[in-house]
ZAVO-623491 format. One record per residue (C-alpha): residue number from 1; z, x, y. Coordinates in nm, 2 decimals. Each point is the difference from the previous one (the first is absolute). Layout:
REM ZAVO-623491
BARO  seq      pz      px      py
BARO  NUM       Z       X       Y
...
END
This chain:
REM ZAVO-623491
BARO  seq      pz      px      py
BARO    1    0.00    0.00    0.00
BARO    2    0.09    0.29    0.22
BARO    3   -0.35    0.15   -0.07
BARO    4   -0.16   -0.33    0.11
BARO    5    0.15   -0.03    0.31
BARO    6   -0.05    0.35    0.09
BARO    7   -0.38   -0.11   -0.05
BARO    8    0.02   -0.31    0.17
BARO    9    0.14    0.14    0.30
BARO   10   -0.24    0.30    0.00
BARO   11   -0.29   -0.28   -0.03
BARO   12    0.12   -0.18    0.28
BARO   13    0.06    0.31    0.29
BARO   14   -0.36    0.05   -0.15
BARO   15   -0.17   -0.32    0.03
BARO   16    0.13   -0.19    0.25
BARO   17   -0.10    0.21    0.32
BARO   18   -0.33    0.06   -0.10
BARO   19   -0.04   -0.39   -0.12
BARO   20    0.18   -0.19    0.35
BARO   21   -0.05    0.30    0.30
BARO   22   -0.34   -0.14    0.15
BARO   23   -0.13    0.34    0.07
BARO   24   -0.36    0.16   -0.08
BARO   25    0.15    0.31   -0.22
BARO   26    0.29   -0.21   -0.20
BARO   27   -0.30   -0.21   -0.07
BARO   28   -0.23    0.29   -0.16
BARO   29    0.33    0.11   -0.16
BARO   30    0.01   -0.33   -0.15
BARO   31   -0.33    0.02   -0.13
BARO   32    0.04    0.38   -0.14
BARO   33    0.30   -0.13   -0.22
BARO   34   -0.19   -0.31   -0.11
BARO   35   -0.31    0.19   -0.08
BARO   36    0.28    0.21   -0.24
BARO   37    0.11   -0.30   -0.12
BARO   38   -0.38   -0.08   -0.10
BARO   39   -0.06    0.31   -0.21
BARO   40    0.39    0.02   -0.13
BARO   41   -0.03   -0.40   -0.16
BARO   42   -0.30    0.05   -0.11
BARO   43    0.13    0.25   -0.21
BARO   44    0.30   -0.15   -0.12
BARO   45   -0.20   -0.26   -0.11
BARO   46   -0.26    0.22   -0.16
BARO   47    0.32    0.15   -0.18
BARO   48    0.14   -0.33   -0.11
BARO   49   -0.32   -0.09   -0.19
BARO   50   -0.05    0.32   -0.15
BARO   51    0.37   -0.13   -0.20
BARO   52   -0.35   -0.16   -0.22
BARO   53   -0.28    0.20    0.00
BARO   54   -0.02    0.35    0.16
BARO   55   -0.32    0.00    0.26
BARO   56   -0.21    0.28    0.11
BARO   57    0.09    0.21    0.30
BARO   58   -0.33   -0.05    0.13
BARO   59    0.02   -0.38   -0.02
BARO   60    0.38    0.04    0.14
BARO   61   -0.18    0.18    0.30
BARO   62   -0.25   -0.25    0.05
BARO   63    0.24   -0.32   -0.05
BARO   64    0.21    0.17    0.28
BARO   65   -0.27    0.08    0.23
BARO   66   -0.15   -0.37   -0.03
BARO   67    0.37   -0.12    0.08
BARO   68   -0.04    0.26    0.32
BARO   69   -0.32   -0.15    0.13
BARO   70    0.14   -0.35   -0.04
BARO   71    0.24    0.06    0.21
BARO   72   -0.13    0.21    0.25
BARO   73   -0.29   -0.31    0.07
BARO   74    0.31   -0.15    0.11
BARO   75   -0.22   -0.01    0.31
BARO   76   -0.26   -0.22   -0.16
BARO   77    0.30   -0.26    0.00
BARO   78    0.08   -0.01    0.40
BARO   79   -0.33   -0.19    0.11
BARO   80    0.14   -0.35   -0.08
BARO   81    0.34    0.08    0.15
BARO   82   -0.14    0.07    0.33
BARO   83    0.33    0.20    0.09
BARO   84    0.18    0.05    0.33
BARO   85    0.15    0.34   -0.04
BARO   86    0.09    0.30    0.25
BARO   87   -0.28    0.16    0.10
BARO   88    0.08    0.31   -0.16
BARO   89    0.08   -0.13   -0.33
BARO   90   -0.31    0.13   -0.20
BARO   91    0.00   -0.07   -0.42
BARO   92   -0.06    0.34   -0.21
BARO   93   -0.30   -0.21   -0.14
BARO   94   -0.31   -0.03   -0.14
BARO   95   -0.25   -0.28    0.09
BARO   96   -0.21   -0.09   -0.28
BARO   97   -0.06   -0.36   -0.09
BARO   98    0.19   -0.12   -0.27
BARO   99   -0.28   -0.13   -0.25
BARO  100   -0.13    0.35    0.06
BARO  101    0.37    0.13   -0.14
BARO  102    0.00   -0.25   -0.29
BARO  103   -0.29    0.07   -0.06
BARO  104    0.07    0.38   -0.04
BARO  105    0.31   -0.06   -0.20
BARO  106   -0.16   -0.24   -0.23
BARO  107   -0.35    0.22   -0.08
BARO  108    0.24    0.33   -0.01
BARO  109    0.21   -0.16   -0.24
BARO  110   -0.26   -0.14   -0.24
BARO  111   -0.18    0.33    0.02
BARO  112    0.32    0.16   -0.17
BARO  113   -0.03   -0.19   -0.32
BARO  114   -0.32    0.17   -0.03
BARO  115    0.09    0.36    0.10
BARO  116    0.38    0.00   -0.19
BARO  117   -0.02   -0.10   -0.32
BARO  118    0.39   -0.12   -0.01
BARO  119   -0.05   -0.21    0.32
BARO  120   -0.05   -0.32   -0.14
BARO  121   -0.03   -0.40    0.19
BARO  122    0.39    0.00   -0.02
BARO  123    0.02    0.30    0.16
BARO  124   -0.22   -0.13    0.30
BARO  125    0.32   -0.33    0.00
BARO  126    0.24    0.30    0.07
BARO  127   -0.18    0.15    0.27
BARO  128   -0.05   -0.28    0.18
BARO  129    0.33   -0.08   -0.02
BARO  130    0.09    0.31    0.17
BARO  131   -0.26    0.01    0.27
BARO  132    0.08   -0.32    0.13
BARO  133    0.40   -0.03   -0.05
BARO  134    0.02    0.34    0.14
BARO  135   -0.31   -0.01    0.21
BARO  136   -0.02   -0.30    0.18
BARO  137    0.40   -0.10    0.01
BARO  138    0.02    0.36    0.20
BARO  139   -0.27   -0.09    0.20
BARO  140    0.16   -0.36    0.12
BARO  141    0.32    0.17    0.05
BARO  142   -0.18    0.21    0.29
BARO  143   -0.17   -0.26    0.11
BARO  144    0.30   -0.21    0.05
BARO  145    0.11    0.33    0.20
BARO  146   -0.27    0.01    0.18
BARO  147    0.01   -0.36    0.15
BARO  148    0.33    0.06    0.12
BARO  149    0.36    0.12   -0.07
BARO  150    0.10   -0.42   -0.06
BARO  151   -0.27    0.00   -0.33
BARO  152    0.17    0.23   -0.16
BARO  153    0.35   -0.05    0.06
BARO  154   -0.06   -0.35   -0.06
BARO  155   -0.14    0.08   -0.35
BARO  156    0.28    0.23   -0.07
BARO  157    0.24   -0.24    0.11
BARO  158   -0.11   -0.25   -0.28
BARO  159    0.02    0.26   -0.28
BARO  160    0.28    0.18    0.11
BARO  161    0.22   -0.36    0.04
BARO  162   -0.12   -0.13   -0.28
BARO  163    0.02    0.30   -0.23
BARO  164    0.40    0.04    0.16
BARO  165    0.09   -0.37   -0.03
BARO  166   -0.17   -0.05   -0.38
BARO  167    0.22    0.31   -0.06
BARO  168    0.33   -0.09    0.10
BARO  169    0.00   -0.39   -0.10
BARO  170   -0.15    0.10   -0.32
BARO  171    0.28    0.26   -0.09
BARO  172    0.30   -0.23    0.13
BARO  173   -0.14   -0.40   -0.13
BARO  174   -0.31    0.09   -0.24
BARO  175   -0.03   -0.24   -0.30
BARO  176   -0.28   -0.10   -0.07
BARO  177   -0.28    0.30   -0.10
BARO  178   -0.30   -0.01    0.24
BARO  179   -0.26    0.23   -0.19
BARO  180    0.21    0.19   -0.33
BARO  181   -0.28    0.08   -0.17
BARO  182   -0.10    0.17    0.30
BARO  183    0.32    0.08    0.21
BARO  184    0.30   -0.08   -0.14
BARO  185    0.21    0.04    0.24
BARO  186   -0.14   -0.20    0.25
BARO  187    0.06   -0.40    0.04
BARO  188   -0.07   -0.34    0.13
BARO  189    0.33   -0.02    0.25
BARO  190   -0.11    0.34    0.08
BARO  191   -0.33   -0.06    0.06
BARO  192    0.03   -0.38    0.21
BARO  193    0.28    0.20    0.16
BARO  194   -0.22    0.32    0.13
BARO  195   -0.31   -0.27    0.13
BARO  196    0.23   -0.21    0.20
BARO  197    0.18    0.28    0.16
BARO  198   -0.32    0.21    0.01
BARO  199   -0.20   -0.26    0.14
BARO  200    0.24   -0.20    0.27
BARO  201    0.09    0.44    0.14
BARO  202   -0.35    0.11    0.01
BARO  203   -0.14   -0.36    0.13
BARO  204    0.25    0.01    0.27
BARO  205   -0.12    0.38    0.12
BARO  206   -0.34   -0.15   -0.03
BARO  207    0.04   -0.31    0.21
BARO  208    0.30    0.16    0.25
BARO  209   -0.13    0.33    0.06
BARO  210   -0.01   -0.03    0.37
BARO  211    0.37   -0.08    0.00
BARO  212    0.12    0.23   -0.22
BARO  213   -0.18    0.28    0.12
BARO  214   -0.02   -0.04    0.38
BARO  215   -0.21    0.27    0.23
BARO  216    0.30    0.07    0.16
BARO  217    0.19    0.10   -0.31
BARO  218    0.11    0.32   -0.16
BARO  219   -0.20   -0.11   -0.34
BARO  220   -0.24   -0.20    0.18
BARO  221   -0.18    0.32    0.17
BARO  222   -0.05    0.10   -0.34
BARO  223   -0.12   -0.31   -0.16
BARO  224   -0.12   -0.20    0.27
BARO  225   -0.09    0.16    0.32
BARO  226   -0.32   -0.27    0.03
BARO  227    0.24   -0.28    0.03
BARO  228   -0.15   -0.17   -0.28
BARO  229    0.22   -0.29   -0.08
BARO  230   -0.11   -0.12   -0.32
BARO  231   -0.17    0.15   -0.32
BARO  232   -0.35   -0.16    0.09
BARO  233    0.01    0.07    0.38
BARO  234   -0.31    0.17    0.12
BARO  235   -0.08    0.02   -0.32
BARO  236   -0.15   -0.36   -0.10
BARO  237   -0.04   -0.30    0.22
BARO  238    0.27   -0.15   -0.16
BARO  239    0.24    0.20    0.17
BARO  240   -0.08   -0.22    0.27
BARO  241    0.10   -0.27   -0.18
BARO  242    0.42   -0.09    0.03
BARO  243    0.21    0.15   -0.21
BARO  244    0.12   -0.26   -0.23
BARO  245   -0.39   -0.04   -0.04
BARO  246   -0.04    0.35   -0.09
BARO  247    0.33   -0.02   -0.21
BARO  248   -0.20   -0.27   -0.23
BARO  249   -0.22    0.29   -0.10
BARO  250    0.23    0.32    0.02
BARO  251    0.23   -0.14   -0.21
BARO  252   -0.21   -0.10   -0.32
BARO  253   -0.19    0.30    0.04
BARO  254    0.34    0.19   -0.03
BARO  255    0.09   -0.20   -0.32
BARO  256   -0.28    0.09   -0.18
BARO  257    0.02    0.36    0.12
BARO  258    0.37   -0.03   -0.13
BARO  259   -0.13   -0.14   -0.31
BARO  260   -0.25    0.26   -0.06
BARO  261    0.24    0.29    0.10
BARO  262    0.14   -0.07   -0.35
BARO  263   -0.29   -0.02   -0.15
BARO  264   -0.11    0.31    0.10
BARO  265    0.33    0.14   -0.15
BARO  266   -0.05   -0.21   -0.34
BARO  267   -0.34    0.14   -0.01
BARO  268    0.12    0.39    0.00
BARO  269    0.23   -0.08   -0.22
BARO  270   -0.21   -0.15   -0.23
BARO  271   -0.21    0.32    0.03
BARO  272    0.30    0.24   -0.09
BARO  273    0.11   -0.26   -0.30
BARO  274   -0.34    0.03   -0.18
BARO  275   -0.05    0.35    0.06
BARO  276    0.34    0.05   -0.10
BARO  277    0.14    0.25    0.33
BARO  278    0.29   -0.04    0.17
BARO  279   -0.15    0.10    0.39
BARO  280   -0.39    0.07    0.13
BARO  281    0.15    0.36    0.06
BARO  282    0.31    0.18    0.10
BARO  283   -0.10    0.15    0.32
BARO  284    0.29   -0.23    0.18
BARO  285    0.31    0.12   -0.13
BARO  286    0.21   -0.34   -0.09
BARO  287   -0.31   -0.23    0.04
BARO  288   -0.30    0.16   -0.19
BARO  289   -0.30    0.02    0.07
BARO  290   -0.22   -0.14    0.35
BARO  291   -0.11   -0.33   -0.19
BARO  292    0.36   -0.05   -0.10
BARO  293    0.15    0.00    0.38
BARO  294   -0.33   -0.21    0.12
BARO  295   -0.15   -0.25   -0.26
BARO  296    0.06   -0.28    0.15
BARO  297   -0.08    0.08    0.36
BARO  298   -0.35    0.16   -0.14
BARO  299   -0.02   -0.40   -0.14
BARO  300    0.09   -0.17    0.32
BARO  301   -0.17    0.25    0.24
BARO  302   -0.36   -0.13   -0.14
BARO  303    0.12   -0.34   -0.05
BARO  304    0.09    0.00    0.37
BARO  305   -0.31    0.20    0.15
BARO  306   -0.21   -0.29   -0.18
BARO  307    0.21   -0.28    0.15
BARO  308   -0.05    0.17    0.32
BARO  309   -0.37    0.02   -0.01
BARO  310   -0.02   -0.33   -0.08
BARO  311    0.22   -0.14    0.22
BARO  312   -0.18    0.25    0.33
BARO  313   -0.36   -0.15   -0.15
BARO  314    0.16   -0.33    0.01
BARO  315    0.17   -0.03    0.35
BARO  316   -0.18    0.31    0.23
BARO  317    0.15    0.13    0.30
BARO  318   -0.20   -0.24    0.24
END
């Protein structure tokens, strides 16, 4: 437990400036560290499968590298968003359109069935899985980080609470088994517990930011020195609408991200159980590997980049 707060704290001095200080170099930090992330996860899960079927290191380079270029056309995804950032905010990027990338991924990875005789159609499942978990979750992540510090803490928020809340009400009133062929541990009261706390905290950031971070404030120079008072403001013409208005959307949007926070954790640990590992890796002393500490934001992160495209293509800035 020592060993895991050690980490947690080290995480946290890490992360936390370079995620909330709205500043041109803490951004590019940001990105540096996620681009890491990118080729570290993709790794681990490279690892994990290889608990089956040990894979060439020329296919492991390739796999990795096709992960890489997924998420560096992170700029191929910014177009729809039609983003108000800081002028000098600038994504480490290329700009290629994505049916060119799929494209490229799919041909390269057909072509390997050919060339490696072990690479076979299952294979190709496993790759995919690892470009586009690792790939495009990292890529929504910065996204959300790129449309502004409120994104991204709002995203973290959901996981974070949720994760916390499932945690604690799980340990002290859990009953009734939520997933025990697939987490044991985990349960219903822990579970309803962690969405309603997760999704009435994080709503409430959503819908309040404004008030809770004001201009004026200590915090609010950080996280809000636009004045923006609501999760949608000059973002989508609905945050012209009133709040409770806006409230009727942020907060079913939040439940579902709740929702699918745990999902996204039931999904990695559905991976570990059938490949039989305890962690992705053990590069985080206490927590494991990278996929361990951020499953389920990597979930949410493209679950909530989608819901923002649609909702920006939907209601335009006028």
């Amino acid at each position: 437990m020592k060993q895991r707060i050690i980490t947690a704290l080290i995480l946290i001095t890490l992360l936390i400036p370079v995620t909330v200080i709205n500043h041109p170099i803490a951004f590019n930090i940001f990105q540096v560290l996620v681009f890491a992330f990118v080729i570290i996860g993709a790794f681990e899960m490279l690892s994990m499968f290889e608990k089956e079927k040990k894979m060439h290191l020329g296919v492991k380079i390739t796999i990795v590298i096709l992960t890489i270029l997924t998420y560096m056309n992170v700029g191929g995804l910014v177009e729809p968003l039609n983003p108000i950032t800081l002028p000098d905010f600038h994504l480490i990027t290329i700009r290629i359109n994505p049916v060119v990338v799929i494209g490229v991924v799919t041909l390269t990875l057909l072509a390997m069935m050919v060339f490696v005789d072990e690479f076979t159609g299952a294979d190709i499942g496993k790759a995919l899985t690892i470009i586009n978990y690792v790939g495009l979750g990292a890529a929504s992540i910065v996204l959300l980080r790129f449309l502004g510090v409120r994104f991204i803490v709002y995203v973290l928020l959901i996981s974070t609470t949720t994760d916390i809340f499932a945690y604690f009400f799980g340990m002290a009133f859990g009953k009734h088994k939520l997933a025990p062929r697939i987490s044991p541990k985990k349960s219903w009261e822990g579970a309803i517990a962690g969405t309603v706390f997760g999704t009435l905290i994080a709503a409430a950031f959503a819908i309040y930011y404004g008030e809770i971070f004001r201009p004026d404030g200590i915090f609010g120079e950080i996280l809000n020195p636009s004045n923006y008072q609501t999760i949608f403001d000059n973002f989508t013409s609905l945050g012209d609408q009133p709040r409770w208005i806006q409230a009727l959307i942020i907060l079913p949007i939040t439940l579902l991200g709740s929702v699918s926070a745990q999902i996204g954790d039931l999904v990695a640990s559905k991976f570990k159980r059938t490949y039989q590992i305890k962690d992705f890796g053990n590069i985080m002393p206490g927590h494991g590997g990278v996929l361990d500490r951020f499953d389920s934001f990597l979930f949410i992160g493209l679950l909530f980049l989608s819901i923002f495209i649609i909702i920006t293509q939907a209601y335009p800035l006028a």
